[in-house]
DRENPA-3360 file (N, C-alpha, C; in nm, 2 decimals, always signed):
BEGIN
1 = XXXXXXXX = +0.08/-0.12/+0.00/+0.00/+0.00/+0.00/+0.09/+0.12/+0.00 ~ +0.09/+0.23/-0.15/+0.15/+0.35/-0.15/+0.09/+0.44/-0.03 ~ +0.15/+0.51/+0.09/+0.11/+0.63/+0.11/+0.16/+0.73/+0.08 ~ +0.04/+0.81/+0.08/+0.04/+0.97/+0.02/+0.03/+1.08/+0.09 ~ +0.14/+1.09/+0.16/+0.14/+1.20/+0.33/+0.12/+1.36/+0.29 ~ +0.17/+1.39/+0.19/+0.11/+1.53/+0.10/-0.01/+1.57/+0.09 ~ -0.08/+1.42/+0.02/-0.23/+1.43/-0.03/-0.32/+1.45/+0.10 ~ -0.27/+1.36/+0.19/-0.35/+1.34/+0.27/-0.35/+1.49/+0.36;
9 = XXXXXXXX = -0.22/+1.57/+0.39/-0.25/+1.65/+0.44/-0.36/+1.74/+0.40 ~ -0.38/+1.78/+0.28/-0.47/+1.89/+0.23/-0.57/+1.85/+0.18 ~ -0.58/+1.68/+0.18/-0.73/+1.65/+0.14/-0.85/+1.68/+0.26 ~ -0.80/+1.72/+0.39/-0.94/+1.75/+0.43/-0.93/+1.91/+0.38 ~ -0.90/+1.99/+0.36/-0.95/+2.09/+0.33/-1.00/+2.15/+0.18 ~ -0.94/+1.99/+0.06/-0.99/+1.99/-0.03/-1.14/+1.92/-0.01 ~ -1.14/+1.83/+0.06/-1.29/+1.77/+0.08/-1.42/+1.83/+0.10 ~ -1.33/+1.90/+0.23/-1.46/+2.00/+0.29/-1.56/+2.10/+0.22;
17 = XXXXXXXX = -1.43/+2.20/+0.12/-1.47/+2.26/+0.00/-1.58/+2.15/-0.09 ~ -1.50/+2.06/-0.14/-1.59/+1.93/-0.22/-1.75/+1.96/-0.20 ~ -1.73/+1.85/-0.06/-1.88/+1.86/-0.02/-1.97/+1.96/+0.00 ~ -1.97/+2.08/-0.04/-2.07/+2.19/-0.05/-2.13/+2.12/-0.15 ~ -2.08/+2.09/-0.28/-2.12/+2.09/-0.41/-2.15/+1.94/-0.42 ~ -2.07/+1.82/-0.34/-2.18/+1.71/-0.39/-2.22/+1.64/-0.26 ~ -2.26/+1.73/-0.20/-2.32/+1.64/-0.03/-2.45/+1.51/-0.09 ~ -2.55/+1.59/-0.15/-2.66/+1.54/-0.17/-2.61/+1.39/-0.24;
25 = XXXXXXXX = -2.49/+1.39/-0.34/-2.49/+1.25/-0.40/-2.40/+1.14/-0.33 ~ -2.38/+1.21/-0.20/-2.31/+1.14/-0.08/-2.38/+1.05/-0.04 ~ -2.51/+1.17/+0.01/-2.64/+1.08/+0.06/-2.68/+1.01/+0.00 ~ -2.74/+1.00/-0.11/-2.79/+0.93/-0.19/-2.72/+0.82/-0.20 ~ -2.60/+0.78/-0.17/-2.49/+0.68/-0.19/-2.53/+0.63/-0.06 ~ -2.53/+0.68/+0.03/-2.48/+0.57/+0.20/-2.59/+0.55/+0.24 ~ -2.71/+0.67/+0.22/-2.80/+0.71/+0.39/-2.83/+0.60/+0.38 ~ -2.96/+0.50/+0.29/-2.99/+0.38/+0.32/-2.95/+0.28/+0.29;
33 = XXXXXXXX = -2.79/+0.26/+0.27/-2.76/+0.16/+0.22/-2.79/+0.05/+0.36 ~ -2.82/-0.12/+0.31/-2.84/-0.17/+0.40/-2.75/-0.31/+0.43 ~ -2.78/-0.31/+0.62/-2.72/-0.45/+0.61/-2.58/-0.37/+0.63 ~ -2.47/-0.49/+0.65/-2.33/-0.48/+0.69/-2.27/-0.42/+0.53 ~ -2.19/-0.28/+0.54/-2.16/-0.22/+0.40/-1.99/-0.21/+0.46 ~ -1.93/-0.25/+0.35/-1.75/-0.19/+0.32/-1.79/-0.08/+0.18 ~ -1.74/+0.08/+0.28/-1.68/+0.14/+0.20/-1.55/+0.13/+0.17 ~ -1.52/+0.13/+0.02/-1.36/+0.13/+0.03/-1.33/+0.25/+0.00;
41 = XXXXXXXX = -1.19/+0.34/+0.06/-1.11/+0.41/+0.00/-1.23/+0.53/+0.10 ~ -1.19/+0.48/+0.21/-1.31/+0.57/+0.34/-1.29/+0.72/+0.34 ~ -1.11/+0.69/+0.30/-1.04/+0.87/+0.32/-1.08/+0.92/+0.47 ~ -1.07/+1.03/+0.47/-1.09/+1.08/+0.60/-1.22/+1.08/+0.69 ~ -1.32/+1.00/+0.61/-1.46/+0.97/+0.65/-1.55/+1.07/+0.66 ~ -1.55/+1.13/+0.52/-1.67/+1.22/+0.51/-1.84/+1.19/+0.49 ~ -1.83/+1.05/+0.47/-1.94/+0.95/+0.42/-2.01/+0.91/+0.57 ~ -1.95/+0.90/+0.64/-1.94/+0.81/+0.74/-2.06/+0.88/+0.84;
49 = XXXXXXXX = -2.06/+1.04/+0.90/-2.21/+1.04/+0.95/-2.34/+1.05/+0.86 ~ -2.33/+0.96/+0.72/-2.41/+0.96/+0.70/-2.53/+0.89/+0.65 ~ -2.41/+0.77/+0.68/-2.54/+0.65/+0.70/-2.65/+0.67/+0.81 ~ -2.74/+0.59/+0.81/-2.86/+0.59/+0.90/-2.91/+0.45/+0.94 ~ -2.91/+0.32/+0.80/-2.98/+0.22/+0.82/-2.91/+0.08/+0.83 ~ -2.78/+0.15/+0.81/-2.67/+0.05/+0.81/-2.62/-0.05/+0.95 ~ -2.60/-0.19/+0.94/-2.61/-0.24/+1.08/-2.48/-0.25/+1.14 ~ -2.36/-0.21/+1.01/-2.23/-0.20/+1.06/-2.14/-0.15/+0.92;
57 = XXXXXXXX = -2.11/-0.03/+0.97/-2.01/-0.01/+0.81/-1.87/-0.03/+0.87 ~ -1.76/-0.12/+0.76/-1.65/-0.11/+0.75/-1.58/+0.01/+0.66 ~ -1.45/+0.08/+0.72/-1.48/+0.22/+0.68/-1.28/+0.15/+0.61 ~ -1.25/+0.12/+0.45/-1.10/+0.10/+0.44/-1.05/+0.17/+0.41 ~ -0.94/+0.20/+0.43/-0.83/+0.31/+0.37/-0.73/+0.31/+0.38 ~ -0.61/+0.27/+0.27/-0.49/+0.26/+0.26/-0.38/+0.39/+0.33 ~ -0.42/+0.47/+0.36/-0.36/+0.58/+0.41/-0.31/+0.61/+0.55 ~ -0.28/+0.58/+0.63/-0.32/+0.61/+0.78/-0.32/+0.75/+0.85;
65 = XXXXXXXX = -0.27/+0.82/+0.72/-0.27/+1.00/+0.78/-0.49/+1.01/+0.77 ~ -0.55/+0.95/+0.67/-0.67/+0.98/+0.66/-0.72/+0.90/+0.78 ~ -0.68/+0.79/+0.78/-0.77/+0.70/+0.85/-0.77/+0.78/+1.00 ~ -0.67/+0.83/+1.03/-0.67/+0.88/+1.17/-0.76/+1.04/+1.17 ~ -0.79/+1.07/+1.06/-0.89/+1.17/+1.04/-0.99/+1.12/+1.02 ~ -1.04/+1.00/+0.99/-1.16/+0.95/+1.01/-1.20/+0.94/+1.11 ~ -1.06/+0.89/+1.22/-1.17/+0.85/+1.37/-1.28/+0.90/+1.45 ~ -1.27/+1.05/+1.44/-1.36/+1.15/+1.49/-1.52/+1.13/+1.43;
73 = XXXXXXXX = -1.45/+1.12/+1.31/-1.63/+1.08/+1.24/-1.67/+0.97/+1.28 ~ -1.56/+0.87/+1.23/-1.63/+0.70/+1.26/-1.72/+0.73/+1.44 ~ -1.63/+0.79/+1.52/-1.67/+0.78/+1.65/-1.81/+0.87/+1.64 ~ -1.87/+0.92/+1.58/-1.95/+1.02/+1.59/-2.14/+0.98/+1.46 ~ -2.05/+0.85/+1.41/-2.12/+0.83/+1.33/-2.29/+0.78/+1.40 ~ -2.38/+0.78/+1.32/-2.53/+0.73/+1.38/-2.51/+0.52/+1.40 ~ -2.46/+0.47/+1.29/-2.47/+0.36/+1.30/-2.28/+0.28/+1.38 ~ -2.26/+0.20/+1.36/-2.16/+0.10/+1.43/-2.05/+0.10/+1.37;
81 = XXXXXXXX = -1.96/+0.13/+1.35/-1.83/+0.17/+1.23/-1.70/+0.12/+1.28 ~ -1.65/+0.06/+1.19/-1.50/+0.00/+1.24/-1.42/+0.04/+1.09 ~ -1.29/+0.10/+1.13/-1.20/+0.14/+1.05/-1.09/+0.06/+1.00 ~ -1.05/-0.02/+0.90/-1.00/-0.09/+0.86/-0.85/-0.02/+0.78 ~ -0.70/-0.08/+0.80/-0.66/-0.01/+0.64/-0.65/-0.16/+0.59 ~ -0.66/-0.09/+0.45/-0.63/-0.22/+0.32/-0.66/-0.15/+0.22 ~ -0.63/-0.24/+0.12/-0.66/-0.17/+0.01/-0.77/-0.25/-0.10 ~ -0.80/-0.21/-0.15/-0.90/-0.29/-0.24/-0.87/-0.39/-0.33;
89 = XXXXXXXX = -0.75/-0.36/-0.35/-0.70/-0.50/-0.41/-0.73/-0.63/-0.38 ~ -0.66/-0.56/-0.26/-0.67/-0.74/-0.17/-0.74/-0.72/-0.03 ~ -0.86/-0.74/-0.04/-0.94/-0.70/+0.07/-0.93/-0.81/+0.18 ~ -0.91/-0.75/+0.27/-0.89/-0.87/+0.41/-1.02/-0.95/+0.50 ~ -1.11/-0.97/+0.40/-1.23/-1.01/+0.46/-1.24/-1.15/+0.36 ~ -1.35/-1.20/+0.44/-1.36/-1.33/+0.36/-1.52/-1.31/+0.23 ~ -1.53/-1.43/+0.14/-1.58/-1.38/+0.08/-1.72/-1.39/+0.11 ~ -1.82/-1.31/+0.05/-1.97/-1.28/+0.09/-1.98/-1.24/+0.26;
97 = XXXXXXXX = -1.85/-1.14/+0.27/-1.88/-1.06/+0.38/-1.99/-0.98/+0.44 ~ -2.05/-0.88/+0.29/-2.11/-0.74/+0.30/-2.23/-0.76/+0.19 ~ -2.34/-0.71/+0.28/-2.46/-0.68/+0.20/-2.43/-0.58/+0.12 ~ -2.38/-0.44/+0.13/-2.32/-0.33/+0.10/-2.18/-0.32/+0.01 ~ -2.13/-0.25/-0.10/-2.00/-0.22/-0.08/-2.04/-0.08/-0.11 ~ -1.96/-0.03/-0.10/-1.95/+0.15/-0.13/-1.87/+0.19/-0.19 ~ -1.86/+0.26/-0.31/-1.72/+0.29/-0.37/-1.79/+0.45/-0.40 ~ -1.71/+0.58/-0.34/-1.74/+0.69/-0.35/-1.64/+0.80/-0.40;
105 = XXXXXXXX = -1.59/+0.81/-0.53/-1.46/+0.89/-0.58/-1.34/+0.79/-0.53 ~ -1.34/+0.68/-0.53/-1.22/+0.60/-0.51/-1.19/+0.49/-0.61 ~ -1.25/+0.48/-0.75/-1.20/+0.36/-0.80/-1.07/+0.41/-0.95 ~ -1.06/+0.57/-0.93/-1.03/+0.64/-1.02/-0.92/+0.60/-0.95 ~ -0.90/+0.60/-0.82/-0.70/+0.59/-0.76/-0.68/+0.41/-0.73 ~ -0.74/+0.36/-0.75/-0.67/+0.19/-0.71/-0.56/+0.18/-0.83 ~ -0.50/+0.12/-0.78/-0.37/+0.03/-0.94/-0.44/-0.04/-1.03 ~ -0.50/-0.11/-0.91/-0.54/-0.21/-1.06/-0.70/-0.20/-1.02;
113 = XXXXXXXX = -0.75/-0.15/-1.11/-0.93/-0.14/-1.07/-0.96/-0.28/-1.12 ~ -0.95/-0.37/-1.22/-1.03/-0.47/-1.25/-1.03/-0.57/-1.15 ~ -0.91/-0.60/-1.06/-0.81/-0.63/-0.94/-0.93/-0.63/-0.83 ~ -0.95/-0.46/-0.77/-1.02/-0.43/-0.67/-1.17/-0.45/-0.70 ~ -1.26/-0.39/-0.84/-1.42/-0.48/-0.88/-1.40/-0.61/-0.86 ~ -1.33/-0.69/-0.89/-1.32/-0.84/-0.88/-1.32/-0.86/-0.74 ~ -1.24/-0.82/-0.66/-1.30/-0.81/-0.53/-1.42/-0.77/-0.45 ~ -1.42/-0.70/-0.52/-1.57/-0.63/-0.43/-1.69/-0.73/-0.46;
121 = XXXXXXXX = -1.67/-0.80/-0.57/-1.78/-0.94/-0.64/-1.74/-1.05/-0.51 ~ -1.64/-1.06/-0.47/-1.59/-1.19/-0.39/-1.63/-1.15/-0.29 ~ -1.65/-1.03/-0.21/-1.67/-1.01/-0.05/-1.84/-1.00/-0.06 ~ -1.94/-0.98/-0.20/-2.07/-0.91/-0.16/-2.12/-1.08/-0.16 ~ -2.24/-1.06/-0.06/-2.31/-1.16/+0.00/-2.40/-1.17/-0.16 ~ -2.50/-1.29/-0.17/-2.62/-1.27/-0.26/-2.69/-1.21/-0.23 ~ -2.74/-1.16/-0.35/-2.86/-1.01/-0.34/-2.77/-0.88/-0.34 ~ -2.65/-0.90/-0.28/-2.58/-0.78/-0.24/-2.58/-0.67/-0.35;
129 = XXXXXXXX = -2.51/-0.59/-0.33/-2.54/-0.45/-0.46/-2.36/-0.36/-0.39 ~ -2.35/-0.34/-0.52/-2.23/-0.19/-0.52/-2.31/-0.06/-0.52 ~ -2.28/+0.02/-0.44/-2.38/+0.15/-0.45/-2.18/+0.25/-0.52 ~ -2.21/+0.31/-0.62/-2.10/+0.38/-0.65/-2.11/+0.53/-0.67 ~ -2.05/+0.61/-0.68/-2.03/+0.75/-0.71/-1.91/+0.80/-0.75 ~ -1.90/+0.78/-0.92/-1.77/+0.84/-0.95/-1.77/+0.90/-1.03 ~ -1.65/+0.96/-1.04/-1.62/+1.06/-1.24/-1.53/+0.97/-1.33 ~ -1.56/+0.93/-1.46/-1.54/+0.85/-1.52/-1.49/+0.93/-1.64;
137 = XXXXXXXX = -1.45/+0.83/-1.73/-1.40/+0.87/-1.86/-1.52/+0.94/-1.93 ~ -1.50/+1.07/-2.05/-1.61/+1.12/-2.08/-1.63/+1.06/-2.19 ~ -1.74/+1.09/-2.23/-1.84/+1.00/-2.35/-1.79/+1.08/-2.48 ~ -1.73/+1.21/-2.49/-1.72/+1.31/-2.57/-1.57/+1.23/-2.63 ~ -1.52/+1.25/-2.77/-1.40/+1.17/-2.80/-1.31/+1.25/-2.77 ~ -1.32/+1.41/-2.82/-1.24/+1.47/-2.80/-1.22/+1.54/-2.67 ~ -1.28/+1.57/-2.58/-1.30/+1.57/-2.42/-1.18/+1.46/-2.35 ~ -1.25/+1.31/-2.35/-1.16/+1.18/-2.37/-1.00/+1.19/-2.37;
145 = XXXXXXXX = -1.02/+1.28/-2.53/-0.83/+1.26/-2.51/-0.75/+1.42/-2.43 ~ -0.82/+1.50/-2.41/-0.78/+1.57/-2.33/-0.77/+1.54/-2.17 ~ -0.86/+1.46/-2.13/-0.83/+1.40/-2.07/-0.70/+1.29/-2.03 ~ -0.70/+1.23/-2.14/-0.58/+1.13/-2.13/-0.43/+1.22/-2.14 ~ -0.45/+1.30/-2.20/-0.33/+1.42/-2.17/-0.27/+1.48/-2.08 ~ -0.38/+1.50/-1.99/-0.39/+1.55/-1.84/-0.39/+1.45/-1.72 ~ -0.41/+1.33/-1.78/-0.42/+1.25/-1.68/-0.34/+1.22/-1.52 ~ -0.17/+1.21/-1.62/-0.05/+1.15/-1.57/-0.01/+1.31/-1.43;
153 = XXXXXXXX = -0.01/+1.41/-1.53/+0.04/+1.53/-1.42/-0.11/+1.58/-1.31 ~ -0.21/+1.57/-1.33/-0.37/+1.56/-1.27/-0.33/+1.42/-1.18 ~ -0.31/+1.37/-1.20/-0.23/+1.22/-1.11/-0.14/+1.25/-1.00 ~ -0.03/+1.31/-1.01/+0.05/+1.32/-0.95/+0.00/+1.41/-0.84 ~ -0.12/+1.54/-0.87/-0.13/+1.64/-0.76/-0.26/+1.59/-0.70 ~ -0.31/+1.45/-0.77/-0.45/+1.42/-0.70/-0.48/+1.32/-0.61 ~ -0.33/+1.26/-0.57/-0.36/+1.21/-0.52/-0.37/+1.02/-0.58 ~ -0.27/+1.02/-0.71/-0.28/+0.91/-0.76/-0.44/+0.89/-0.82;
161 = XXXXXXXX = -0.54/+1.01/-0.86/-0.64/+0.98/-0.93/-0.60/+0.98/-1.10 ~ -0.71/+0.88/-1.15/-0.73/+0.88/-1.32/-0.83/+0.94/-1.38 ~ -0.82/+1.04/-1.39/-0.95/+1.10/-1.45/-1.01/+1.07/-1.57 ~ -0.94/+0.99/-1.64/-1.02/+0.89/-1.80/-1.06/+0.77/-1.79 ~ -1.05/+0.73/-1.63/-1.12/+0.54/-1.65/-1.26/+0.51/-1.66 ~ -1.27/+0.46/-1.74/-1.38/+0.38/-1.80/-1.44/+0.27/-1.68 ~ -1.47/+0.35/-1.54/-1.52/+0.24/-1.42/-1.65/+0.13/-1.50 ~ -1.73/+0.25/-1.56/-1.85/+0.12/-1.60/-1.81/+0.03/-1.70;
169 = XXXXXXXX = -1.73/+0.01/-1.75/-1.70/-0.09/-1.84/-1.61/-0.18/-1.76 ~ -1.53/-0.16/-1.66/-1.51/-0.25/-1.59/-1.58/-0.29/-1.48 ~ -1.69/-0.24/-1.47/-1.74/-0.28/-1.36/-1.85/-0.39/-1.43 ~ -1.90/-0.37/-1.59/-1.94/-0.48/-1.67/-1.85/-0.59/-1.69 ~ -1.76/-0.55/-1.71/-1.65/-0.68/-1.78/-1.61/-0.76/-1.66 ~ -1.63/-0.75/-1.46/-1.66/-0.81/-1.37/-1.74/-0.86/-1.34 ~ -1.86/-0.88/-1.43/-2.01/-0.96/-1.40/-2.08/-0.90/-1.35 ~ -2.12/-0.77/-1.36/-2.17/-0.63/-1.29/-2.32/-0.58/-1.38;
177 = XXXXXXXX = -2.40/-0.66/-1.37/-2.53/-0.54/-1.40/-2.51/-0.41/-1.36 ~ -2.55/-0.32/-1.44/-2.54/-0.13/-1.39/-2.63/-0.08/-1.43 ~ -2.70/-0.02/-1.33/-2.77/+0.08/-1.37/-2.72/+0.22/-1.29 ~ -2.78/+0.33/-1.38/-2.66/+0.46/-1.32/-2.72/+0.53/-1.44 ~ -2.67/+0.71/-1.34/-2.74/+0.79/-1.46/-2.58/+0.88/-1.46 ~ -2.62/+1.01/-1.54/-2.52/+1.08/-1.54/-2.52/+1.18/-1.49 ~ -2.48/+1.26/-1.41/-2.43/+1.41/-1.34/-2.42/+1.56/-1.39 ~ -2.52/+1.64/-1.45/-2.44/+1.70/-1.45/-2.40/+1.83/-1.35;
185 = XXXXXXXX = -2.28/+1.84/-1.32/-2.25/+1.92/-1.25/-2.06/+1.94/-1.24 ~ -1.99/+2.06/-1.21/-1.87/+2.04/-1.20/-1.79/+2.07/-1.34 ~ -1.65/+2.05/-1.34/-1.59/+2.08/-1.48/-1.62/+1.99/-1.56 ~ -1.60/+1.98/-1.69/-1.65/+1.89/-1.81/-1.56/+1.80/-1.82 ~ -1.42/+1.86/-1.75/-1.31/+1.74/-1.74/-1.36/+1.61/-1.65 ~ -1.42/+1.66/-1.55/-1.49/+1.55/-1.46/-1.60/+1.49/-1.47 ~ -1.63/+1.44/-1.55/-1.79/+1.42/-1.56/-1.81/+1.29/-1.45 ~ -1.93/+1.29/-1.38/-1.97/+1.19/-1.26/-2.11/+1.09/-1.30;
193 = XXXXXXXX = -2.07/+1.00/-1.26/-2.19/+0.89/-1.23/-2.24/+0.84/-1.11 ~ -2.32/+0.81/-1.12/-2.42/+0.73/-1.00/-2.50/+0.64/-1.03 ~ -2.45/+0.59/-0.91/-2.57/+0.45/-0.93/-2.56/+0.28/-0.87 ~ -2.59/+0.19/-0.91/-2.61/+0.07/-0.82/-2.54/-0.04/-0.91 ~ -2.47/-0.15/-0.89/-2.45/-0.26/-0.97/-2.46/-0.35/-0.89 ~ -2.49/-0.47/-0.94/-2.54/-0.59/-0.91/-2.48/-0.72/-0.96 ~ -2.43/-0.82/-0.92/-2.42/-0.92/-1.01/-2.50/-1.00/-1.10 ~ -2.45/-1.00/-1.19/-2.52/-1.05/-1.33/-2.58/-1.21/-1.34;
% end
């Protein structure tokens, strides 16, 4: 697990800013998610007071400068929260752990995303569901490659984010029904999705 002592310093005061502008598709992501949920890639746990129906969220995060900025929240949260590091790769739980997974602006920084969806398939119980919220590669071709331009140096100051991956097609090509709409809000370099996947 890379850490990122930089990122982490200034990501709560990049976060905080964040969440003015997408609190609402925060909620929409956690408040009712049900049953035992792994968020991965917890970060400093801005999600975290915001479950409601959840009977235990596992909160992971490869970082430990975040995770120690989580604890205030985890402790503060409505529902039962245990803080884990790992990373999504290789998730330390057995499989058909979690009614829940959560993936909220974290699948754009894993190494290997097809690696960590393939996991998140092995830990979800039956019936279980991926609730996601990310920005994805744009639909536009020429957008696309400006993006892929920007990607490498947008990388380095983000925190190890990719701002051109194609999550929904790998979250298809892992046996993933999707349904999900599109966002709009924010710069055009970012475009976001939302929504639910299921095994197929």
């Amino acid at each position: 697990m890379k850490e990122r002592p930089v990122f982490a310093r200034f990501y709560e005061l990049l976060s905080r800013a964040e969440d003015r502008a997408i609190a609402p598709y925060r909620d929409e992501v956690v408040a009712d998610a049900p049953g035992r949920v792994l968020e991965i890639g917890a970060g400093n746990g801005m999600n975290l007071g915001r479950y409601r129906t959840a009977s235990l969220v596992v909160g992971l995060e490869p970082e430990p400068r975040l995770l120690a900025k989580a604890r205030p929240r985890a402790d503060g949260a409505a529902v039962r929260v245990r803080l884990v590091r790992g990373a999504a790769e290789a998730l330390p739980f057995a499989d058909a752990s979690f009614d829940t997974v959560v993936a909220s602006l974290v699948l754009c920084t894993v190494r290997d995303p097809a690696r960590a969806v393939s996991e998140l398939r092995r830990v979800l119980a039956p019936g279980g569901e991926v609730r996601f919220f990310e920005h994805v590669r744009a639909l536009d071709p020429g957008l696309a490659r400006r993006q892929d331009l920007l990607n490498r140096p947008y990388g380095r100051f983000a925190g190890g984010c990719n701002m051109n991956r194609d999550t929904l097609l790998t979250l298809r090509r892992a046996g993933f029904a999707v349904r999900f709409r599109r966002l709009a809000f924010g710069p055009k370099m970012a475009p976001h999705v939302l929504g639910i996947a299921r095994p197929a």
